[in-house]
GUKOL-810570 format. One record per atom (N, C-alpha, C): residue in one letter; x, y, z. Coordinates in steps of 0.001 Angstrom, whole numbers, plus 524288, in hexadecimal, padded with zeros to 5 digits. Layout:
BEGIN
aXYZ/...
***
This chain:
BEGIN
xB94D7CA762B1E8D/xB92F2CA30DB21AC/xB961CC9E25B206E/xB9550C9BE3B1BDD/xB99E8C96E0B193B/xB9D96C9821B1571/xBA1E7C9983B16DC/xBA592C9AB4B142B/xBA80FC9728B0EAF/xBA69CC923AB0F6E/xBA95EC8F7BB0BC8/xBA3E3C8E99B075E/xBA346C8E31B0349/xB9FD1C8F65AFF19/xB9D59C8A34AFE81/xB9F95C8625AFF8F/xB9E21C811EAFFD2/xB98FBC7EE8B04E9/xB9C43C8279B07B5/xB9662C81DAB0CCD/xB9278C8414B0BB3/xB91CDC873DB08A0/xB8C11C8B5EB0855/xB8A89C88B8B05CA/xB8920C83D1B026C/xB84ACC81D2B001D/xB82B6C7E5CB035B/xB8683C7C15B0804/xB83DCC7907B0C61/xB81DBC7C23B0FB2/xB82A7C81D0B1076/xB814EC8416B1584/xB7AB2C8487B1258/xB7B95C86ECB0F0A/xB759EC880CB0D47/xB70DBC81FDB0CDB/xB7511C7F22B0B1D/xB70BFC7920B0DE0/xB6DF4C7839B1376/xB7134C79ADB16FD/xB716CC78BAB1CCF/xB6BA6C7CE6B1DC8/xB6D34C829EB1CB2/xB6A4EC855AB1DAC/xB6500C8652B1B77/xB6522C83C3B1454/xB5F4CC809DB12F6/xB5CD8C7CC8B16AC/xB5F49C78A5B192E/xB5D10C7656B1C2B/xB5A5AC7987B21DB/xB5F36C7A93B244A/xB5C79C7D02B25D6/xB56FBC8170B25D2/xB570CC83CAB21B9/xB52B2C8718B20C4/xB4E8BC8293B1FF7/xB4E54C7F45B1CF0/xB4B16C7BCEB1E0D/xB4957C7B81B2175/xB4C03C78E2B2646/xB4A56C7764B2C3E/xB46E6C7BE8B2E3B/xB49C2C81C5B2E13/xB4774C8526B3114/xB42B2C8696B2D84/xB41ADC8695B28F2/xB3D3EC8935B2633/xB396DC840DB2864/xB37EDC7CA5B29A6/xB3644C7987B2B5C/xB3548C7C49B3078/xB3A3DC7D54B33F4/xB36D6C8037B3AA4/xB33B8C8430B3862/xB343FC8880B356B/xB3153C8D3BB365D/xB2C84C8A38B338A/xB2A93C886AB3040/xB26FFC8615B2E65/xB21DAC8497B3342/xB27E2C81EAB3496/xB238EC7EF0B3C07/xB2121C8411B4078/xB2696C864EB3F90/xB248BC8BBBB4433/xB275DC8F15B42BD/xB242BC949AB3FB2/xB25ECC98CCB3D73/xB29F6C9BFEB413C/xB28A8C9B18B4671/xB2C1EC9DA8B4A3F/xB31BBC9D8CB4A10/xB32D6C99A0B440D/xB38BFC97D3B43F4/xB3BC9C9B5AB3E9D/xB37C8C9FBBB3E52/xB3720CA124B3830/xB3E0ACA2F2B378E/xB41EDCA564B3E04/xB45D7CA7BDB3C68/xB4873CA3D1B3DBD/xB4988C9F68B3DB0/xB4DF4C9B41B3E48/xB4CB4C99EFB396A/xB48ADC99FEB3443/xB4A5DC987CB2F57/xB4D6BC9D76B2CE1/xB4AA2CA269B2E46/xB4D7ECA7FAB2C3F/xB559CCA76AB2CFE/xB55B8CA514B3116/xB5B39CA6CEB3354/xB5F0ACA2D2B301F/xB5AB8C9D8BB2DA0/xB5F67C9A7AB2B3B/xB5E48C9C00B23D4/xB5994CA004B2302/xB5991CA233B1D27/xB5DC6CA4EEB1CC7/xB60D2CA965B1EC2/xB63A9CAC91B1EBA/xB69E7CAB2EB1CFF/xB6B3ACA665B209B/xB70FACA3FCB1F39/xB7003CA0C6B1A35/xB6BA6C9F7EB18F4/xB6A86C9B8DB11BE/xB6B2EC9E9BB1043/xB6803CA4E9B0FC9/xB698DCA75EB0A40/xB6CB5CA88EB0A73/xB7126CAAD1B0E9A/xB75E6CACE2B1007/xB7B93CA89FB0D3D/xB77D5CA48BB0D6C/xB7E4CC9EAAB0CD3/xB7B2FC9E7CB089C/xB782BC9F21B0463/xB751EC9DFAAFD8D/xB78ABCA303AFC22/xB7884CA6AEAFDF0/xB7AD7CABADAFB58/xB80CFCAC10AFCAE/xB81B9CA9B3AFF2B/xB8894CAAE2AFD0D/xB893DCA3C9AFB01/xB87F8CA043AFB27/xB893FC9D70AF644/xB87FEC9CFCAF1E6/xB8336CA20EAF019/xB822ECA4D1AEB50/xB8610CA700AE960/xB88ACCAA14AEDD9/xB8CC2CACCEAEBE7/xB924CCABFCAEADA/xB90BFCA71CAEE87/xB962ACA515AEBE2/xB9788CA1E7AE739/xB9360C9F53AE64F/xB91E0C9C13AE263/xB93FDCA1D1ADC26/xB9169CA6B7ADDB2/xB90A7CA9CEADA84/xB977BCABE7AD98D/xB991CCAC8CADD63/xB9F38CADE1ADE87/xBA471CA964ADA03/xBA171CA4E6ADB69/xBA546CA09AADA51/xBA3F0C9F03AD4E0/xB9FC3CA14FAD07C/xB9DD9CA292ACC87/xBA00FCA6D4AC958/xBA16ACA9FCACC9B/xBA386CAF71AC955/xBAA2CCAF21ACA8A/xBAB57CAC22ACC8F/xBB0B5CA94AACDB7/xBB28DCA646AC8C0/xBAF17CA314AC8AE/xBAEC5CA11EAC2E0/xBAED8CA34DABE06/xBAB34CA58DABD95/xBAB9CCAAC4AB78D/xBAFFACAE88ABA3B/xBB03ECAEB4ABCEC/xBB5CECB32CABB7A/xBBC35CAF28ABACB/xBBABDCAA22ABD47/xBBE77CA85AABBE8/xBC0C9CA68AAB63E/xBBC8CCA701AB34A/xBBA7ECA4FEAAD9B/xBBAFCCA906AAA5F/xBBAF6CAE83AACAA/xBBB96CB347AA962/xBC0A9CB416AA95D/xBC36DCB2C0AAD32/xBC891CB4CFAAEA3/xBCC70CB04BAAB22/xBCBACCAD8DAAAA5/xBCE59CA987AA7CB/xBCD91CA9CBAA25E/xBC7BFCAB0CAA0BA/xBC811CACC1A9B9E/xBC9DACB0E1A97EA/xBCA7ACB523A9D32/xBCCA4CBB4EA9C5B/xBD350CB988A9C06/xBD49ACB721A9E87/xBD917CB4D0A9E41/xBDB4ECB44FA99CC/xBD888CAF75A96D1/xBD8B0CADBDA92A4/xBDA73CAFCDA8E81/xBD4D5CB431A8DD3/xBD5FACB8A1A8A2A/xBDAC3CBCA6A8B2F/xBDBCBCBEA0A8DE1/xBDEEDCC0BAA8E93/xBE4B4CBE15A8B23/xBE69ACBA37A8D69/xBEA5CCB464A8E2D/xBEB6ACB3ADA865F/xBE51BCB5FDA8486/xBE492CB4CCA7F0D/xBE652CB9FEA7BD4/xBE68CCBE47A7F14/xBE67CCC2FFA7EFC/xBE180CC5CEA7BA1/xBDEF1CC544A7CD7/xBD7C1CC4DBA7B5F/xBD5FACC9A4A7DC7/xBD77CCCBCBA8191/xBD661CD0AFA85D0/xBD8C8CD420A8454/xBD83ACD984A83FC/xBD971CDDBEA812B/xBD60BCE261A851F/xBD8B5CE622A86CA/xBD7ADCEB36A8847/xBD83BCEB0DA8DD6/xBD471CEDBEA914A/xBD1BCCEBBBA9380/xBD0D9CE5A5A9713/xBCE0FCE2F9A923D/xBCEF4CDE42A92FF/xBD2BDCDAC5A94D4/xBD6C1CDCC4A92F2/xBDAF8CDAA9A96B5/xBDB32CD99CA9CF8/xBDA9CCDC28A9DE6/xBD9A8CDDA1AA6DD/xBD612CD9EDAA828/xBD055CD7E2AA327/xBCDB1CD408AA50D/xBCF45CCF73AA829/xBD226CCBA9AA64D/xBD4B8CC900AAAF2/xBD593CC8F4AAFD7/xBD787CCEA9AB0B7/xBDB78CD030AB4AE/xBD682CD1B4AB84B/xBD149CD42AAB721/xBCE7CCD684AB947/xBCA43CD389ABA4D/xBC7D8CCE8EAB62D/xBC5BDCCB1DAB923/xBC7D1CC511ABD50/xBCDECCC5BCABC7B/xBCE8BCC141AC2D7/xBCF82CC5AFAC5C2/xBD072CCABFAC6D0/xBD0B7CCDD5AC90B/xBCBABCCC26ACEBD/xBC758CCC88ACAF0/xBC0BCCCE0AACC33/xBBEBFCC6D4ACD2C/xBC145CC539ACB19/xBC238CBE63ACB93/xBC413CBD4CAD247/xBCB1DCC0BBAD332/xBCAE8CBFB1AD7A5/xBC813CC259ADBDF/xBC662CC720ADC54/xBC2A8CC737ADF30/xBBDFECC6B9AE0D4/xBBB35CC3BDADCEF/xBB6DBCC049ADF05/xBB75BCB9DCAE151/xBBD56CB882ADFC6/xBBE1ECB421AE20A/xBC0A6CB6B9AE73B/xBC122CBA61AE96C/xBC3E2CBD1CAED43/xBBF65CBD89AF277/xBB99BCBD6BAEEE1/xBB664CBF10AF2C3/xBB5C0CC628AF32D/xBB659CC8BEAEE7A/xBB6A5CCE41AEEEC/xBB247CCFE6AEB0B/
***
């Protein structure tokens, strides 16, 4: 629906208000009960993907924080076995969640 991540905390304002307004008509005359239903559906719809993105741009973060620290060690030569590929395998998994995958 809003592509840019910055609009979804206004879209979900707009559409609180609105639910406001329409839950005030149905109040007055229940006959209005599905013009409040039709604007519940796009709130939880625009709350849940800026949950998720919120959640996305969080784990963006810790992996960016792991990957730099795996770095580190490595850089220190601290990584041994195994361990070694860590790096390589978490910006791996780094870029595809910043990929959208």
């Amino acid at each position: 629906i809003y592509q840019k991540k910055k609009e979804i905390p206004k879209a979900i304002e707009q559409l609180e208000k609105a639910q406001a307004i329409y839950q005030k008509i149905v109040e007055k005359d229940k006959s209005n009960a599905e013009l409040q239903r039709s604007s519940t559906v796009p709130l939880f719809q625009l709350m849940n993907l800026y949950a998720q993105n919120k959640q996305q741009t969080l784990a963006i973060k810790s992996g960016e924080q792991a990957v730099e620290i795996l770095n580190q060690l490595q850089q220190q030569g601290k990584l041994y076995g195994e361990h070694k590929e860590w790096p390589a395998i978490f910006k791996q998994a780094l870029d595809q969640v910043k990929a959208g995958k």
